[in-house]
Each structure stands twice: as C-alpha cells, then as structure tokens.
BAVEXTI-128579 format. One record per residue (C-alpha): chain; residue number from 1; x, y, z. Coordinates in Angstrom, 3 decimals. Example, Ala and Ser with C-alpha at 12.3 -4.5 7.8 and 13.67 -1.06 7.14 Angstrom:
! BAVEXTI-128579
["A"; 1; [12.300; -4.500; 7.800]],
["A"; 2; [13.670; -1.060; 7.140]],
This chain:
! BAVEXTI-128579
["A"; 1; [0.000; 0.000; 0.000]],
["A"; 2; [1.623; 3.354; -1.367]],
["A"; 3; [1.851; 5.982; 1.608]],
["A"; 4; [0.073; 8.979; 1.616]],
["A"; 5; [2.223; 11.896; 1.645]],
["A"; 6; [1.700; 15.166; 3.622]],
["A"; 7; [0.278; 17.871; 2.047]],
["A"; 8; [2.036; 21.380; 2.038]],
["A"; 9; [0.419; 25.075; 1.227]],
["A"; 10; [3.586; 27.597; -0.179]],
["A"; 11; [2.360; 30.865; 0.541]],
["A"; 12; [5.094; 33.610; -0.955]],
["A"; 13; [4.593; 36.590; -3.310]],
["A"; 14; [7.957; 35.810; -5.279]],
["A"; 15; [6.851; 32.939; -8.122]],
["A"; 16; [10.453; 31.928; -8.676]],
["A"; 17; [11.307; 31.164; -5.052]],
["A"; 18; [7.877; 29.240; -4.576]],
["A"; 19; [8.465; 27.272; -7.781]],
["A"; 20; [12.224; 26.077; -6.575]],
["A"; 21; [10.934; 25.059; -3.298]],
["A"; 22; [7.950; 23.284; -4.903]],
["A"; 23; [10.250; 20.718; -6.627]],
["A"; 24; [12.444; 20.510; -4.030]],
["A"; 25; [9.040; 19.439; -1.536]],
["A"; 26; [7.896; 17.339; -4.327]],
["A"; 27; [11.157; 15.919; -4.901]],
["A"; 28; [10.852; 14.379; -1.105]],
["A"; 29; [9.112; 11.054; -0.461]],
["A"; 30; [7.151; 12.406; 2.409]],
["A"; 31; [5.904; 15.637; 0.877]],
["A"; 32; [3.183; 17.083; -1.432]],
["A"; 33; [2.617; 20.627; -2.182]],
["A"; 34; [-1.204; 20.731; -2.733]],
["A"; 35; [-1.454; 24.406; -3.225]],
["A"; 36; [0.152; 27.889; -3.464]],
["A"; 37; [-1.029; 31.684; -3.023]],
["A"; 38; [1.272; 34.535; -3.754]],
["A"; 39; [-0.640; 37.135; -0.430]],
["A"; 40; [-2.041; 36.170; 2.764]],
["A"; 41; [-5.343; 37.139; 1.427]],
["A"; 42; [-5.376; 34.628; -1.364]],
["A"; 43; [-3.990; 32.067; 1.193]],
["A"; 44; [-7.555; 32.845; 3.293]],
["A"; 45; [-9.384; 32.236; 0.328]],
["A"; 46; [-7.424; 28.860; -0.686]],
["A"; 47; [-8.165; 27.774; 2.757]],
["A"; 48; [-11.830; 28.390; 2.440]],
["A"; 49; [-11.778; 26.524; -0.924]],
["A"; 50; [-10.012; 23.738; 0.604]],
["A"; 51; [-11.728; 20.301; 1.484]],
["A"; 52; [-9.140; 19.793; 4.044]],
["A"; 53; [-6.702; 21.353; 5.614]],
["A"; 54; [-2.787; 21.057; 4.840]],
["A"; 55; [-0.776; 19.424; 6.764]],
["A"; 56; [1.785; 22.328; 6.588]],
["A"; 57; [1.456; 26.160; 5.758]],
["A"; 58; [5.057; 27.679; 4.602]],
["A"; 59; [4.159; 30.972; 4.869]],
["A"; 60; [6.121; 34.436; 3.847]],
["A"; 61; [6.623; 37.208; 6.162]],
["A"; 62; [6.773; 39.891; 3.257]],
["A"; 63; [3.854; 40.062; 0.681]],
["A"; 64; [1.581; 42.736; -0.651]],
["A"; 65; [-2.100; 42.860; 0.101]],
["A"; 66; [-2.056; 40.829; 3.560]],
["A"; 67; [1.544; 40.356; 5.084]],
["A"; 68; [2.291; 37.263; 6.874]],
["A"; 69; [1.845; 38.213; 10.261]],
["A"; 70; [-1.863; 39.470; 9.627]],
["A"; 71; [-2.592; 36.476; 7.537]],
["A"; 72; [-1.158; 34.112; 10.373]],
["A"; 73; [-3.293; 35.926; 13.305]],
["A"; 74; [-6.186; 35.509; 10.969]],
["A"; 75; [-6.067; 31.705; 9.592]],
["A"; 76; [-5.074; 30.549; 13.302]],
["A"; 77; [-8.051; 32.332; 14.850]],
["A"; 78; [-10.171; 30.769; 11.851]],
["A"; 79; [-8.108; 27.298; 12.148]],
["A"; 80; [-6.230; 26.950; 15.267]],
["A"; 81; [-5.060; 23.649; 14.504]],
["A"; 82; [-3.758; 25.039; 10.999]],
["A"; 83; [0.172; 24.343; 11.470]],
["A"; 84; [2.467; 27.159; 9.690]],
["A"; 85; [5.983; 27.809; 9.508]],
["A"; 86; [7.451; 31.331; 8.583]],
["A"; 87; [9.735; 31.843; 5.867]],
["A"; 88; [11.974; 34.825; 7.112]],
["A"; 89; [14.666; 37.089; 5.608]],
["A"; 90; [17.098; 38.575; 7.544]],
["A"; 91; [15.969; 42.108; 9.709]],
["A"; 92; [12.551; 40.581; 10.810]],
["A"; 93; [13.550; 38.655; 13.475]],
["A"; 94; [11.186; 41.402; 15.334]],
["A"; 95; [8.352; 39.594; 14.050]],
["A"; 96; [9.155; 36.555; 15.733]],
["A"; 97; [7.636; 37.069; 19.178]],
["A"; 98; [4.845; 38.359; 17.867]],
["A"; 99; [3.965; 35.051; 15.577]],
["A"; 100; [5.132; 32.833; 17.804]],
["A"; 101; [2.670; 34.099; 20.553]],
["A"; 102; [-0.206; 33.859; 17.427]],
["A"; 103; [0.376; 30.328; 17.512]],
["A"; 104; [3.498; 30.059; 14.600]],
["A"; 105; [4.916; 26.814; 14.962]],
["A"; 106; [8.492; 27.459; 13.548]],
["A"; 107; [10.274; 30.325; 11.735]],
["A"; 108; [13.122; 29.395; 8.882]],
["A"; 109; [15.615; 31.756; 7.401]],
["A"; 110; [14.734; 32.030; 3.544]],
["A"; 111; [18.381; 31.183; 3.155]],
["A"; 112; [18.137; 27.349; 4.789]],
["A"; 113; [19.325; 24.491; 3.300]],
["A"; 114; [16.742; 21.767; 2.163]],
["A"; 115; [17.559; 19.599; 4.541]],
["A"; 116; [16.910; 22.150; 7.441]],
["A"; 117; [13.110; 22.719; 5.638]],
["A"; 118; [12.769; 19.210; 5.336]],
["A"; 119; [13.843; 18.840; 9.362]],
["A"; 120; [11.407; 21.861; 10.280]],
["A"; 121; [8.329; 20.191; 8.235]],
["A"; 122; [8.897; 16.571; 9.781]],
["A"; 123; [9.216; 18.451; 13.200]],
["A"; 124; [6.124; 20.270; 13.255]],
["A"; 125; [4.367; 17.093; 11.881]],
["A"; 126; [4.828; 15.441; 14.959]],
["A"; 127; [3.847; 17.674; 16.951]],
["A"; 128; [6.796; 20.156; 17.844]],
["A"; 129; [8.842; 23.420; 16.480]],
["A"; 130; [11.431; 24.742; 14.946]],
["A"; 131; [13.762; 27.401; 14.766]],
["A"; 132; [16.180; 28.206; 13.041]],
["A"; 133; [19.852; 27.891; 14.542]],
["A"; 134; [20.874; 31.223; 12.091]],
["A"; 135; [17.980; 33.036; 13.344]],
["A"; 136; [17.731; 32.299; 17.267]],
["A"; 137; [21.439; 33.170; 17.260]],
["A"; 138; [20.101; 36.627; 15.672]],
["A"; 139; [17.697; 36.847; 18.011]],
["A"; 140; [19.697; 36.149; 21.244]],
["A"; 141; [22.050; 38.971; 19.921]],
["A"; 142; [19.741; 41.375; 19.215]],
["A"; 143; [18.487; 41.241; 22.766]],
["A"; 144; [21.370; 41.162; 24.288]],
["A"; 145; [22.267; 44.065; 22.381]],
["A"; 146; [18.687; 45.343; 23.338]],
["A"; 147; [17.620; 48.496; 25.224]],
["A"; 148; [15.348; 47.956; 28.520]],
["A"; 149; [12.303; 49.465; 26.552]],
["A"; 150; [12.575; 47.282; 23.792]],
["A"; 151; [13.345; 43.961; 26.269]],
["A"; 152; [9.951; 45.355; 27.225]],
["A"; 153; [8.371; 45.479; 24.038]],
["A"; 154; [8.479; 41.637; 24.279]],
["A"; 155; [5.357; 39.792; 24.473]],
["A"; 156; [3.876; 39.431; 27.927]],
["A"; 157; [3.611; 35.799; 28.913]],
["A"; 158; [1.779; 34.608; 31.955]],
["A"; 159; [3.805; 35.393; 35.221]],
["A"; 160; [6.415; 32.609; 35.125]],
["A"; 161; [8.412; 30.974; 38.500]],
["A"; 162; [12.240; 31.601; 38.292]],
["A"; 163; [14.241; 30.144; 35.839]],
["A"; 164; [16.442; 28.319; 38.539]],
["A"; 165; [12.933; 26.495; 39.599]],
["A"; 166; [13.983; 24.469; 36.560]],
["A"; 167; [16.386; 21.514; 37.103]],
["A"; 168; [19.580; 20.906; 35.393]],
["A"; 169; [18.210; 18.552; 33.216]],
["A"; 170; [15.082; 20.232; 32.405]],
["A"; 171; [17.630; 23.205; 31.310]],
["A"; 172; [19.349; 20.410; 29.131]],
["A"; 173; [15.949; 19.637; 27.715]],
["A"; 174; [14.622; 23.494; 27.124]],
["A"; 175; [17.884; 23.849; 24.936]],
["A"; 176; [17.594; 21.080; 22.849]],
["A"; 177; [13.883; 21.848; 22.436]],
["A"; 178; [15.117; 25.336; 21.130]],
["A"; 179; [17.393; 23.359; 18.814]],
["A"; 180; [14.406; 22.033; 17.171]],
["A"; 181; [14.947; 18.374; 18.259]],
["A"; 182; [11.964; 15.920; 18.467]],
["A"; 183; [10.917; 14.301; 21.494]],
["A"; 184; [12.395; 11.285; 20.069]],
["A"; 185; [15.687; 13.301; 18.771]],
["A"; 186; [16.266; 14.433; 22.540]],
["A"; 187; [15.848; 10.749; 23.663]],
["A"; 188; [18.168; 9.483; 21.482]],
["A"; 189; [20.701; 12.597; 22.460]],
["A"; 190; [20.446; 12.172; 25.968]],
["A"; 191; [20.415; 8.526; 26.102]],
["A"; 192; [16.712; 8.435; 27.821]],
["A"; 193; [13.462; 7.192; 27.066]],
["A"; 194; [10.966; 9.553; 24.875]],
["A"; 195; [8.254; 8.847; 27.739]],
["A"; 196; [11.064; 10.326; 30.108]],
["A"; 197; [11.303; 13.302; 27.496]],
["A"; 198; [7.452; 13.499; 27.381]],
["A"; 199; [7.325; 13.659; 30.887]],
["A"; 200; [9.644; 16.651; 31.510]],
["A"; 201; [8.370; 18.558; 28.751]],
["A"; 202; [5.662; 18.756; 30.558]],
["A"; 203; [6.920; 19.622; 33.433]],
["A"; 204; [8.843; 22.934; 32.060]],
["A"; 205; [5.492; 23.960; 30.570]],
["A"; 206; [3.730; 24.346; 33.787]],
["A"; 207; [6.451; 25.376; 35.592]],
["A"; 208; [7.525; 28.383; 33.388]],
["A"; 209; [3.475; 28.571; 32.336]],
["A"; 210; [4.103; 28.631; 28.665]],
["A"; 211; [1.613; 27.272; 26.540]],
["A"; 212; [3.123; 25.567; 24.003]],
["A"; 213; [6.510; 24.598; 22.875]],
["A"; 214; [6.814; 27.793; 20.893]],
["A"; 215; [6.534; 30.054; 23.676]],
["A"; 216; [9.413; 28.057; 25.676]],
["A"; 217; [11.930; 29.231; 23.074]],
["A"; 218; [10.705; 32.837; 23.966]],
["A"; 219; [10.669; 32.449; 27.297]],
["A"; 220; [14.633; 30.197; 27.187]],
["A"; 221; [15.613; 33.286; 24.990]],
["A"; 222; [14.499; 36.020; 28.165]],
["A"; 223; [16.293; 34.216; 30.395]],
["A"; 224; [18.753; 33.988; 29.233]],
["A"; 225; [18.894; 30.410; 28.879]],
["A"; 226; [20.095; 30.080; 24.986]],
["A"; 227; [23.526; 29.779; 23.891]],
["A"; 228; [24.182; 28.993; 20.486]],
C-alpha cells in the first residue's frame, strides 16, 4: 500500500522562489505541495476553498495585500489547529515574538538548506517546532544588544516561577527543544526514554506557564537560557 504523503500550502509573493521550493518538496518522499497563493489574502481564500486542511502552511513574512503576520493571526483564529511555519529574511527577526505568541509553529531563514526545511516540516508534523539555529542566534544577539524598553516590548507571557525552579536537566531539555529536536531526537541525544522526554516537557510547561513549545523558546531566549 503506497503511503500517503503530507500535504504542504507555499504561501510567498515571489513565483520563482515558490516554484524552486515546490520541486524541491515534491522531490521528497514524504511531501506534497497541494497548493500555493502569492498574499495572505489569497492564502484565506485557498483555505476556504479547501476540502481539508494542509498538513503544513510555509508561509512568507513579506507580501503585498495581507503580510504574513496578519494572515497568520487571521487563519489561526479561523483554524487553530492550521500548522504554519514562517519563511523569514534577515531584519525581521522582530516579528518573531509576535507570531510565535499567534500560535506560529516554527520560523526558517529564507536562506536554509533543504535539509533544514525538510527537518522543520517533519518536526512540526509530529507535533513540535522549529527554529532556526541562524535566526535564534540573531535573536539572542539582538536582545542582548537590546535596550530595557525594547526587552519590554516583548510579548507578555503569563507570570512565570524563576528560571532556577527548573532543574539541570530540564535546562538540558529546554535547549535542545530550542534546537528544534523531536521528542524522540532528545531521547536518542540524551540517552533516555521519549516517555522520560514526554514527561519533563511537561513539566517545564507548567512550571515556566508557557503554553506551548513555541513560547518556551521565547521564554529560554528572556532568560537567558540560549547559547548557540
């Protein structure tokens, strides 16, 4: 029995990138592009269209007519299961927090190798994120770099317990779940079981009150907990 692929939705304004990346996704034995729009408005309306939903939305910060950030805020409130990752260029890593609190599961340079957007897709797919090493590195420099009213500008999370609350391991954990590893990658990594890896995911959610995995790279990049 032939395995059904996952389906992908390339949402970017430039037809010449979209078309490279479409044979590249089509080239893989896991993936399907199913669709394309070149504006987060005509992404909306493919959605609407759309029997079901994709399994994967690569979607473009940058477009005319409905950037990516208001299309994201929009097709999440309408979908909330809808699963996107950004495409980014360099200079918007200031959109980051703001998509990842939307619901964004992962955010990829523009510049990334295949492999990395092959990684990112297979990631999200079961169930986690990804970010890209290039751009949390940009990120973590940029605040550190930061003034105290932009550190504020970042999004307010719930009030959170101290960093040190979490335990050495659960550190080791946060960083590798910044890394974009799997539950299943960090198992392997740490020489543990993935139900162990389950179990103290968990555990740093509640304790630092994030919601999802997204928000713990925000809240590991705050306190300083990131180095890359």
């Amino acid at each position: 029995m032939k395995e059904e692929k996952y389906t992908v939705l390339q949402v970017d304004d430039h037809a010449l990138f979209r078309n490279g990346l479409k044979l590249l996704l089509n080239s893989h034995p896991r993936f399907r592009v199913v669709g394309e729009a070149a504006t987060g408005r005509e992404m909306l309306g493919w959605l609407e269209q759309a029997e079901r939903l994709p399994d994967v939305v690569l979607l473009d910060i940058a477009m005319p007519d409905m950037n990516g950030i208001e299309a994201a805020a929009e097709a999440l409130r309408r979908w909330p299961e809808l699963r996107i990752i950004t495409l980014s260029m360099y200079g918007e890593e200031d959109y980051y927090f703001k998509m990842v609190s939307q619901g964004v599961k992962g955010f990829l340079l523009k510049n990334s190798d295949i492999t990395e957007v092959y990684a990112a897709i297979e990631a999200v797919l079961e169930g986690g994120s990804y970010f890209s090493q290039e751009l949390l590195f940009n990120l973590v420099s940029n605040l550190r770099s930061s003034s105290e009213t932009e550190a504020e500008e970042l999004p307010e999370a719930e009030e959170t317990t101290d960093e040190a609350a979490l335990s050495a391991r659960e550190k080791e954990i946060l960083l590798l779940i910044c890394k974009g590893m799997t539950n299943y990658e960090i198992a392997d990594t740490l020489f543990i079981s993935k139900r162990t890896v389950d179990k103290h995911r968990a555990n740093i959610l509640e304790k630092t009150n994030c919601k999802n995995t997204a928000n713990l790279v925000v809240y590991a990049i705050k306190n300083g907990l990131v180095e890359i």
